[in-house]
C-alpha positions as a printed NumPy array, in Angstrom:
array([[  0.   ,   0.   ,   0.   ],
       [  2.796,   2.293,   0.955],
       [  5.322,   1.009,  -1.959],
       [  8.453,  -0.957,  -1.797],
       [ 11.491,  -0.108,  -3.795],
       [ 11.473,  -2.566,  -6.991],
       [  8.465,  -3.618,  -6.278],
       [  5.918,  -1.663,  -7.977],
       [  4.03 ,  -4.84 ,  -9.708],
       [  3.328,  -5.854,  -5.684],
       [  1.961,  -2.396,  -5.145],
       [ -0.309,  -2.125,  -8.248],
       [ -1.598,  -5.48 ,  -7.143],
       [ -2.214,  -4.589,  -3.592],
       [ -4.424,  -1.267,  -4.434],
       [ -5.896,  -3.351,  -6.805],
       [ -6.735,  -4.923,  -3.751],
       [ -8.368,  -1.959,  -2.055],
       [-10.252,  -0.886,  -4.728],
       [-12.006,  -4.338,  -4.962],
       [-12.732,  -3.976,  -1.531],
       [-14.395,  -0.376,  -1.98 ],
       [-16.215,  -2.142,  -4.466],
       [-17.909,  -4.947,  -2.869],
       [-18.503,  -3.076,   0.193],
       [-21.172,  -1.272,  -2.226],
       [-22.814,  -4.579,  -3.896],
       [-22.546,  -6.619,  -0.397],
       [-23.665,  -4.354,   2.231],
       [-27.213,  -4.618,   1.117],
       [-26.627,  -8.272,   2.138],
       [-25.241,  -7.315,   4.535],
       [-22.051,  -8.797,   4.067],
       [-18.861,  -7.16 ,   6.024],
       [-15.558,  -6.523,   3.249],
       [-12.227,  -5.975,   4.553],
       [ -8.71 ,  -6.003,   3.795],
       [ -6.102,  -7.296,   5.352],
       [ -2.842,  -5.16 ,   5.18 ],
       [ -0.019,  -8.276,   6.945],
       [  3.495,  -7.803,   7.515],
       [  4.431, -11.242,   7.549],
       [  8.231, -12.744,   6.897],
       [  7.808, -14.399,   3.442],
       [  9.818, -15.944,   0.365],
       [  9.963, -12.454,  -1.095],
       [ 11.645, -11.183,   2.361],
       [ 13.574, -14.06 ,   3.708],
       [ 16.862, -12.529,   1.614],
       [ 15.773,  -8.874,   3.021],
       [ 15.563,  -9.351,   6.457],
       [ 17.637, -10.43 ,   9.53 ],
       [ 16.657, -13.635,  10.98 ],
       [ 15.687, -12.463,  13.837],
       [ 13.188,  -9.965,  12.691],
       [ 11.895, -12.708,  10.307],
       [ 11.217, -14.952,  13.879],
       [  9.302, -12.241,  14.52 ],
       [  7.05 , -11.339,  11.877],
       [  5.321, -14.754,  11.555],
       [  1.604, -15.636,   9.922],
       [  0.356, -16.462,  13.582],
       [  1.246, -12.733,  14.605],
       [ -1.375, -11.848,  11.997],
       [ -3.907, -14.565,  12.232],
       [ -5.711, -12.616,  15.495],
       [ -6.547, -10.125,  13.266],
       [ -7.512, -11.705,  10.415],
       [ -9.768, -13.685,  12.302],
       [-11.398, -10.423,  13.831],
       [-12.26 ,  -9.885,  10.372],
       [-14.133, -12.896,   9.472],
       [-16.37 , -12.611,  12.946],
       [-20.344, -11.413,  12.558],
       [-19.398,  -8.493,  14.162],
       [-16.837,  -7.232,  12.289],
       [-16.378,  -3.725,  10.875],
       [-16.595,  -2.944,   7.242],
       [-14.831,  -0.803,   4.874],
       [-11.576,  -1.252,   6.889],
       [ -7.984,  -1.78 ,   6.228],
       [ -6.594,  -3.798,   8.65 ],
       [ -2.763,  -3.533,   8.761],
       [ -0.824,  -6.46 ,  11.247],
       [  2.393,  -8.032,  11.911],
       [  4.815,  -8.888,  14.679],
       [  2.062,  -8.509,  17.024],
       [  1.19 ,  -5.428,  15.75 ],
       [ -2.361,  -3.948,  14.801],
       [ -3.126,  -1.248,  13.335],
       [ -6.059,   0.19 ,  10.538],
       [ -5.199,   2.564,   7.934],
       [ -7.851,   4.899,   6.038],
       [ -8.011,   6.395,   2.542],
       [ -9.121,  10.325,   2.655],
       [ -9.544,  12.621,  -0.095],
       [ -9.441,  16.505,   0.829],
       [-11.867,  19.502,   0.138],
       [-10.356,  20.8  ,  -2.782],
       [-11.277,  23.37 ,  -4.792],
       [-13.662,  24.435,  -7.464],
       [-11.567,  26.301, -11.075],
       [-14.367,  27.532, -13.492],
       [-13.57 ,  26.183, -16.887],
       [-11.962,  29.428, -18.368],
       [ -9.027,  29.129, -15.663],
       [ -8.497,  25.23 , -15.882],
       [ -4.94 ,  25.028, -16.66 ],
       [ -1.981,  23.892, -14.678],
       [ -0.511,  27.579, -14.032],
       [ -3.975,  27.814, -11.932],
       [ -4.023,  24.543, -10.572],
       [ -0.4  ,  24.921,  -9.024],
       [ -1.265,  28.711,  -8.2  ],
       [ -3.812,  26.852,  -5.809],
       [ -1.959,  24.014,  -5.039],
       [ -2.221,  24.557,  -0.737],
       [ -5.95 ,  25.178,  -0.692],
       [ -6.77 ,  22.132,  -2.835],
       [ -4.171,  19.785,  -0.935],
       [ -5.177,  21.189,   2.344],
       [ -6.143,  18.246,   4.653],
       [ -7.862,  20.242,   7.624],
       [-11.587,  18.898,   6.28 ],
       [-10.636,  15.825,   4.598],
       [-13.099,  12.988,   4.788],
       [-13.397,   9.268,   3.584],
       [-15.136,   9.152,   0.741],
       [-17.521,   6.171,   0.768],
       [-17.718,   5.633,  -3.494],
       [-16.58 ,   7.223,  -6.664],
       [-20.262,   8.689,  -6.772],
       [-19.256,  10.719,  -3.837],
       [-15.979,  12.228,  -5.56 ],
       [-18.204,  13.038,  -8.134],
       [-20.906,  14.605,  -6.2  ],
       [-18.266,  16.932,  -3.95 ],
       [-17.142,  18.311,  -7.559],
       [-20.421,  18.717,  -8.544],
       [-21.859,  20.922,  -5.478],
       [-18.402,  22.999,  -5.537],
       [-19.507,  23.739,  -9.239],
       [-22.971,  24.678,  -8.34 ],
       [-21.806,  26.464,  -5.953],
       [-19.795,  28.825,  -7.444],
       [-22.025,  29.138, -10.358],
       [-24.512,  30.501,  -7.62 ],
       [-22.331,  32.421,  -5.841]])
């Protein structure tokens, strides 16, 4: 999720990941049915040559399994990104900020970078719960400034 030198196939794959997950939260929840993903840290094939021994002893499947299991119970969240390993537990979140609304006469970059702090500015970020949503922020900040 967070990228690994030379390993960008692995990190394509595991967003992949997370955007499935978005996904059938949406189609299963009527049902509901609870979609997660599980983010491990787990000593593997791909990081036996990486790491020392010792750190390998400790980042086993069973340090992960406690979680994963949490994940499969009836009362688990949804929607949630659960990262583990070596005992450690943890959830991590995607969040999209406010941004800004450019009226189509001043979409170009030289405007875009001009505004670059407001639109990247995290103080009222929020979780976005589908594409719709994106879609419907950009919408009401047009709207909005058409009115305005």
């Amino acid at each position: 999720m967070y990228g690994n030198f030379g390993q960008s196939n692995y990190g394509a794959a595991k967003m992949a990941v997370l955007g499935l997950m978005n996904t059938l939260v949406l189609e299963g929840g009527k049902n509901n049915i609870h979609i997660n993903a599980l983010a491990p840290t787990a000593g593997t094939r791909m990081t036996e040559d990486l790491l020392p021994p010792a750190v390998l002893a400790m980042l086993t499947p069973e340090s992960v399994t406690a979680g994963a299991l949490v994940l499969c119970d009836e009362s688990a969240p949804t929607r949630t990104i659960l990262c583990a390993g070596a005992g450690g537990y943890a959830t991590s979140s995607m969040y999209e900020s406010d941004g800004i609304f450019v009226p189509a006469e001043k979409q170009n970059p030289d405007e875009i970078k001009a505004q670059w702090d407001q639109l990247s500015d995290i103080s009222d970020h929020k979780a976005l719960e589908s594409g719709s949503k994106q879609t419907e922020k950009f919408l009401m900040k047009a709207m909005a400034a058409l009115q305005g």
